[in-house]
C-alpha positions in Angstrom: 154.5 113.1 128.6 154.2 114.7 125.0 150.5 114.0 125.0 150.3 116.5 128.1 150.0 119.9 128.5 153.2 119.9 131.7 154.8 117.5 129.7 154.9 119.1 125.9 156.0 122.6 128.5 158.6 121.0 129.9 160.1 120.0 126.5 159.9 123.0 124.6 161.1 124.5 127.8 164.5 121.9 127.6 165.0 122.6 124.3 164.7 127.0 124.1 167.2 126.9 127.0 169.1 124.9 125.3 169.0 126.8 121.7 169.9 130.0 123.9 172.9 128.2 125.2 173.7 127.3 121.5 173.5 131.5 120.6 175.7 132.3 124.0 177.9 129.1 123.2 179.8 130.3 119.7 181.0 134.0 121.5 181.9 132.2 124.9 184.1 129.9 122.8 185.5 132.6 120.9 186.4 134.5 123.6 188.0 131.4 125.6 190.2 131.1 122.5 191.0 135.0 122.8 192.1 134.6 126.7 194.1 131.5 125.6 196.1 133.3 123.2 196.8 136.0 125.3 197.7 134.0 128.0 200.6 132.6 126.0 201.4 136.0 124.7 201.7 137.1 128.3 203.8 134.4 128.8 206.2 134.5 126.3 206.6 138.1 127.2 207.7 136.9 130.6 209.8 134.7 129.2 211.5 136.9 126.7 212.2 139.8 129.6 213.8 137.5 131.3 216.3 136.0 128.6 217.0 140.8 127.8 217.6 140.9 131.7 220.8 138.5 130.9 221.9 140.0 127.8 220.6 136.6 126.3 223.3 134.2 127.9 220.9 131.6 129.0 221.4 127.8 128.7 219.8 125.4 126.3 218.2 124.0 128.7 216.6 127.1 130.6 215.5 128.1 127.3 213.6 125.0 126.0 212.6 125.2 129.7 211.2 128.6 129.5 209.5 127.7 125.9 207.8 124.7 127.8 206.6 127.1 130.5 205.0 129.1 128.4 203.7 126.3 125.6 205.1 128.0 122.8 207.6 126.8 119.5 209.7 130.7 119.7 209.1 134.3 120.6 209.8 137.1 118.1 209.9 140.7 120.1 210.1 144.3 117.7 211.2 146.4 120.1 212.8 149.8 118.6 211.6 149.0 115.1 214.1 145.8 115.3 212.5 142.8 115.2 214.2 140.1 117.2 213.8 136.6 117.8 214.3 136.2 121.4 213.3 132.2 122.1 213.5 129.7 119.4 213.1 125.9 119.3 215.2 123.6 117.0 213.4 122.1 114.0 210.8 124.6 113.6 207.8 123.1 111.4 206.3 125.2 108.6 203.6 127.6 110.1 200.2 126.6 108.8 197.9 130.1 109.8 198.7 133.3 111.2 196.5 135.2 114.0 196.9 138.9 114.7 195.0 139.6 117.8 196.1 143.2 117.9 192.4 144.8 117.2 190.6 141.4 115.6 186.7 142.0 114.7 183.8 139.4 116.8 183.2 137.8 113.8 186.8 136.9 112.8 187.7 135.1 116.3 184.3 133.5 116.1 185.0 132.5 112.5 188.2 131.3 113.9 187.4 129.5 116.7 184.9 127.3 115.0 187.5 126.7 112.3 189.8 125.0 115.2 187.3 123.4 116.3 186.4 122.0 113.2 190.0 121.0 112.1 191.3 117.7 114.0 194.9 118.0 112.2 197.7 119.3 114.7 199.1 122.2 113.0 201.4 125.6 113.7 200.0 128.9 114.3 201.4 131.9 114.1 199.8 134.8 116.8 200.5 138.2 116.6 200.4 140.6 120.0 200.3 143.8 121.9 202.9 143.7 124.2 201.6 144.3 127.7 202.8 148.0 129.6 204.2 149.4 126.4 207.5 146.6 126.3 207.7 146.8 122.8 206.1 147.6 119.4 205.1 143.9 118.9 205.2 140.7 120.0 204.7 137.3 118.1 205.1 133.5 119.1 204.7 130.3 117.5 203.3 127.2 119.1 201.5 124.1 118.2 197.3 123.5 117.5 196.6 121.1 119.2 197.0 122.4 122.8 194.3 124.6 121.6 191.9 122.7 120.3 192.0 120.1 123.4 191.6 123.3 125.6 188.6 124.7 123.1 186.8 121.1 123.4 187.2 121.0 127.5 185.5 124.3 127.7 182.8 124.0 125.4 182.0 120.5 127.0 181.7 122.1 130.2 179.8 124.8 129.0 177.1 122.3 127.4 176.9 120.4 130.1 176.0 123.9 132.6 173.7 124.6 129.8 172.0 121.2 130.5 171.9 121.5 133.9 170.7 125.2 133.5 168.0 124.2 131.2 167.2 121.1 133.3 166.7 122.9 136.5 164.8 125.6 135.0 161.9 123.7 133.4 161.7 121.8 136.2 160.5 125.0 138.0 158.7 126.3 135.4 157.3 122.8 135.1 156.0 122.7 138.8 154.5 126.6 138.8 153.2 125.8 135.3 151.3 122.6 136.6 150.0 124.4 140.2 149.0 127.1 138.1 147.7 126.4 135.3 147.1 122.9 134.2 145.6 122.2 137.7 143.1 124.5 137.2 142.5 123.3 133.6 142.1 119.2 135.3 139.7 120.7 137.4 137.7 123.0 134.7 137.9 119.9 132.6 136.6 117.4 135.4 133.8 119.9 136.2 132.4 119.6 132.3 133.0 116.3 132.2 130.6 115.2 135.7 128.2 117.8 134.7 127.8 116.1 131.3 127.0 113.0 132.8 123.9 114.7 134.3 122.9 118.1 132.9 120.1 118.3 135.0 121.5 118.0 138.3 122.3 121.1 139.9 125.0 120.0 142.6 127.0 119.4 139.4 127.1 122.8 137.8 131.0 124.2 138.6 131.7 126.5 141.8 134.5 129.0 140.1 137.8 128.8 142.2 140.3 130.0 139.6 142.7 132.6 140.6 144.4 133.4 137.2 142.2 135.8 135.6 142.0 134.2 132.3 140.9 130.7 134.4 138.3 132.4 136.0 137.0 133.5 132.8 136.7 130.3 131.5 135.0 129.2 134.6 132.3 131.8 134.8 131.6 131.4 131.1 131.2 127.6 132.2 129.2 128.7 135.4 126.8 130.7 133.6 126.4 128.3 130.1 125.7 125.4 132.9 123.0 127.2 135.1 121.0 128.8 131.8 121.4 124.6 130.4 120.1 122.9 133.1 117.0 125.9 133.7 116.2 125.3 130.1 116.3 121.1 130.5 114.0 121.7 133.4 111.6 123.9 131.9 111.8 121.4 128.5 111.3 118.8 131.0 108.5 120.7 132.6 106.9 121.4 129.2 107.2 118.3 127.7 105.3 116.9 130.6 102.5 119.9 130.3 102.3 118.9 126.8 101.8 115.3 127.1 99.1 116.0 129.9 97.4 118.4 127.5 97.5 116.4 124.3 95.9 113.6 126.9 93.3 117.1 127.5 93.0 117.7 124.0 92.1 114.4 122.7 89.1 113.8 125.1 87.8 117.4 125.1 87.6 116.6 121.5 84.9 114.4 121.7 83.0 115.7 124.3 82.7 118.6 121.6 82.2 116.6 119.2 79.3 115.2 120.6 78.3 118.9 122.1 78.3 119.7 118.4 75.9 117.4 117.4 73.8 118.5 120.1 73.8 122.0 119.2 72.9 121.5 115.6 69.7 119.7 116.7 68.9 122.9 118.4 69.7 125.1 115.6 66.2 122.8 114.4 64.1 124.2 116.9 61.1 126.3 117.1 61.9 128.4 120.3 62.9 131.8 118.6 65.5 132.2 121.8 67.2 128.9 121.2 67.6 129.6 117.3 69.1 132.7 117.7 71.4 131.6 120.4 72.2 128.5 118.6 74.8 129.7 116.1 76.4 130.8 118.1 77.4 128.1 120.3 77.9 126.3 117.0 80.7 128.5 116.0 82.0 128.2 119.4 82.0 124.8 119.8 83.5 124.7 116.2 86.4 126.7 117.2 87.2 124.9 120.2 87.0 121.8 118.5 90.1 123.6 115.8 92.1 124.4 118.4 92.1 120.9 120.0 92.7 119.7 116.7 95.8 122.2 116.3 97.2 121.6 119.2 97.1 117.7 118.4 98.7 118.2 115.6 100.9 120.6 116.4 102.1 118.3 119.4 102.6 115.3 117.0 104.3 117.1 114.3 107.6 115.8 113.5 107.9 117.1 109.8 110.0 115.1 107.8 113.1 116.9 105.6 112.3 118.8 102.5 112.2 116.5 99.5 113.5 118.8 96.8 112.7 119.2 93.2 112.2 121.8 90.7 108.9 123.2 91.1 107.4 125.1 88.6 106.0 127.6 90.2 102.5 129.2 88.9 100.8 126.0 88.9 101.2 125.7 92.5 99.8 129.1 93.5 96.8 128.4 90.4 96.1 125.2 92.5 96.1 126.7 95.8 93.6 129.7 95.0 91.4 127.7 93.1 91.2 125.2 96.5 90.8 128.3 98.3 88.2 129.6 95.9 85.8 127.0 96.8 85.8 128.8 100.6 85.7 132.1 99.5 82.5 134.5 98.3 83.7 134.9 94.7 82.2 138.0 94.9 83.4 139.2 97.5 87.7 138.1 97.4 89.1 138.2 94.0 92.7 136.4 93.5 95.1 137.6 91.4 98.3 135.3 90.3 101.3 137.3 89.9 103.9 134.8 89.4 105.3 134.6 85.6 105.4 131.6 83.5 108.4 130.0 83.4 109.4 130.8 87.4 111.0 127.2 88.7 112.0 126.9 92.2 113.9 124.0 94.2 111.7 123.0 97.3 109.2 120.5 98.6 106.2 120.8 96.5 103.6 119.2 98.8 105.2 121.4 102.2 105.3 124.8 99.9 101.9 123.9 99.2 100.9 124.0 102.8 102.6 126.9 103.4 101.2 129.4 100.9 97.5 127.5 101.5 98.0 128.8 105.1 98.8 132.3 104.3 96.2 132.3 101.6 93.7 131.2 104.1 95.1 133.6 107.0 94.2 136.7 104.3 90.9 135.5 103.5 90.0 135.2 106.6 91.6 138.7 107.7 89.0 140.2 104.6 86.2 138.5 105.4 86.4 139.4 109.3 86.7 143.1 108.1 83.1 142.8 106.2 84.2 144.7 102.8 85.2 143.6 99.8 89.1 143.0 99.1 91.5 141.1 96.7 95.0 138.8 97.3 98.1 138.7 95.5 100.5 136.2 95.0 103.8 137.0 93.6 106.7 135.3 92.9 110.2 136.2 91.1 114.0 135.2 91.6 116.6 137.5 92.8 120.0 137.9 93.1 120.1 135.9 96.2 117.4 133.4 95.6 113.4 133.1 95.2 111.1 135.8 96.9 107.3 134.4 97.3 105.0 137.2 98.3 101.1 136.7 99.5 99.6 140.0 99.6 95.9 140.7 101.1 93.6 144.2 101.3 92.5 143.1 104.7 92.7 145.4 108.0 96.0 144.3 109.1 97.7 142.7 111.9 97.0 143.5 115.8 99.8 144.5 117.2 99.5 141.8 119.5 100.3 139.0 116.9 103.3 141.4 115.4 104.5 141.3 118.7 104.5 137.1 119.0 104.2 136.4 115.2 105.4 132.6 114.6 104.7 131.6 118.0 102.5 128.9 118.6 99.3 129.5 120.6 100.5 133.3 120.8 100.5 134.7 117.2 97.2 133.9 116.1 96.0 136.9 113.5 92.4 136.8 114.2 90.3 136.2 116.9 89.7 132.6 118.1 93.0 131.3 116.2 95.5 129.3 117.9 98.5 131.0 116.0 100.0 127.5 115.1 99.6 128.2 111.5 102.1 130.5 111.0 104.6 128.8 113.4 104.2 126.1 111.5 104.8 127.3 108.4 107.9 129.5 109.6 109.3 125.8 110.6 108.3 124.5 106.7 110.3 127.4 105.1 113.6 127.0 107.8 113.8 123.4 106.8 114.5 125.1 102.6 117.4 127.2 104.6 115.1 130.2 103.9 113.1 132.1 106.0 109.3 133.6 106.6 109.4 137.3 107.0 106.2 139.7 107.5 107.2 142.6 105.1 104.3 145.2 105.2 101.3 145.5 107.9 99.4 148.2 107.8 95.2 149.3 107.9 95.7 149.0 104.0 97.0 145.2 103.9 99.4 142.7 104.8 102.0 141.3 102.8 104.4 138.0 104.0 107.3 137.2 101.7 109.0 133.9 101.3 112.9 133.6 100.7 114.0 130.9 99.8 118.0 130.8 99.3 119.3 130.4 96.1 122.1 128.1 97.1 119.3 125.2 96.5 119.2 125.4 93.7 122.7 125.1 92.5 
């Protein structure tokens, strides 16, 4: 039961009733004690009238009888500024405390009562009165402890015991409503994400809201919806997964049959027929760039790119090494290269995957300057921050299409130039996520493009 929600309720529900009982407990004791004394004031009052009615000639007997009536020692009445002891017993003890319950503050009688409570030894007390209907200035009797304390202890076992009861009964109830209200619903929210985790993909499983607390019902069209948009995507990953596979299968044999259309086509490019050698390179360069992109996507399909492996990387070196590979692609005089990164510049990262990435963007702006037909120069900068590392590859090309700002870093959507597959870029947006830094397209415009690298400076520490 304490490792349940009903069960843990029920407890804590046991045990506030109970604490309230403990606050209502100390005043109703302290107020049975108050009745109790003035009870026997009441009492002795009665008593003492009657003994004035004779003038005081009572017997012994009617006396000790009217003392035992009213469960007091003696009875002291001030009536016309004369104090007078109306009942007395023989062999009076000495009197231990004195009450005066004329006007007493809450706290004194519950000061009080506890103190009896707390004090096993029979004793004689001393309480101090208002006479009832005016019959005198004062009124004041002595009587033994221990009556008391018996009487104290009776009612404040009964009243724990109706506290138990009370407390009892009521977390029962609130036990039942809470269970057919609210853990109910939270078995059955519970069950429904546990069946629909043993098969994501099955739609009879996805939950059917029923909840009729507000706050339930939440929680069960939050569930609702997070199911339905899960098992759509593990369909459609399903779905692609199965695409991809078919077209890698594609991929792989339109390959060759290109490859060997390729070889064909350069033995034209050998012929006489002026037609055919002007037609010719062109159905070389197509057949070269269908041959890419059926080598991207294979690639792209088996890529599983391991973790970054990192190290301090001196910097410069790595761009120096990849625009002198790039060089050897390039008209020298028509691209010139400029290496902006200062000596000295170390960052934490994969060298060989950094490599890939800025050989990738270095190639993207080549290509973006040569496609434009004019002369034009690329940047590469490099510098730390406050926040980390900023790479920047800057070209003098035309600029991006809109069409690849709008799906940059998707694959086979983004591509920057035409007859690209656009896996490039995704790829290399993967490389940089895997540092914890990101691959950010800062500047397009007709004047140039310029992609920046940040990588996080928490590497490094």
């Amino acid at each position: 039961m304490r490792h349940s929600l009903s069960g843990r309720f029920l407890i804590l529900t046991i045990i506030f009733v109970m604490l309230a009982e403990v606050f209502i407990f100390v005043p109703s004791v302290a107020r049975f004690r108050e009745d109790y004394l003035l009870a026997r004031l009441e009492r002795a009052q009665i008593a003492s009238l009657a003994l004035l009615a004779t003038d005081g000639m009572i017997s012994e007997e009617l006396e000790r009888e009217l003392l035992d009536n009213a469960e007091v020692l003696n009875v002291v009445l001030r009536r016309d500024a004369v104090r007078q002891l109306i009942l007395s017993s023989d062999g009076m003890p000495a009197i231990a405390a004195t009450y005066d319950l004329r006007d007493p503050a809450p706290w004194v009688l519950m000061r009080d009562a506890l103190a009896r409570l707390a004090n096993p030894e029979p004793e004689v007390i001393r309480v101090i009165g208002q006479p009832v209907r005016d019959a005198g200035l004062l009124i004041e009797i002595t009587m033994p402890s221990e009556p008391l304390r018996m009487a104290l202890i009776d009612y404040g076992l009964r009243i724990l015991a109706l506290s138990a009861v009370i407390s009892i009964f009521t977390a029962l109830l609130l036990f039942v409503s809470v269970r057919r209200l609210m853990v109910t619903p939270i078995r059955r929210l519970v069950g429904a994400m546990m069946r629909y985790a043993e098969a994501p993909s099955d739609a009879t499983r996805i939950i059917r809201p029923q909840g009729r607390v507000r706050e339930l019902r939440n929680a069960e069209d939050a569930l609702l919806s997070l199911q339905t948009e899960l098992t759509g995507a593990l369909k459609q990953r399903e779905r692609l997964a199965q695409l991809g596979e078919a077209v890698a299968k594609i991929s792989h044999d339109l390959r060759n049959m290109l490859s060997v259309a390729t070889l064909v086509a350069d033995r034209l490019e050998a012929s006489n027929d002026p037609t055919v050698r002007r037609i010719a390179p062109r159905l070389v360069n197509s057949l070269n760039r269908a041959i890419n992109l059926t080598e991207a996507t294979l690639a792209f399909g088996r890529a599983e790119e391991p973790p970054p492996k990192l190290d301090r990387v001196a910097l410069r070196p790595l761009v120096e090494d990849v625009v002198e590979n790039d060089r050897l692609s390039a008209d020298s005089a028509q691209i010139a290269y400029l290496c902006e990164v200062p000596s000295g510049v170390t960052v934490r990262a994969d060298s060989e995957q950094l490599h890939r990435v800025l050989s990738n963007l270095v190639r993207n702006a080549r290509q973006a300057i040569v496609a434009s037909g004019a002369a034009g120069e690329i940047r590469i900068g490099g510098a730390e921050t406050a926040d980390g590392w900023m790479i920047s590859v800057c070209d003098t090309g035309p600029g991006l299409p809109q069409k690849a700002r709008d799906h940059l870093f998707k694959p086979f959507h983004g591509a920057a130039r035409k007859g690209g597959s656009g896996l490039g870029l995704a790829i290399c947006a993967e490389l940089v996520r895997g540092h914890g830094g990101r691959l950010e397209l800062a500047e397009s415009t007709e004047q140039g493009t310029r992609f920046e690298i940040l990588l996080p400076l928490g590497l490094a520490t």
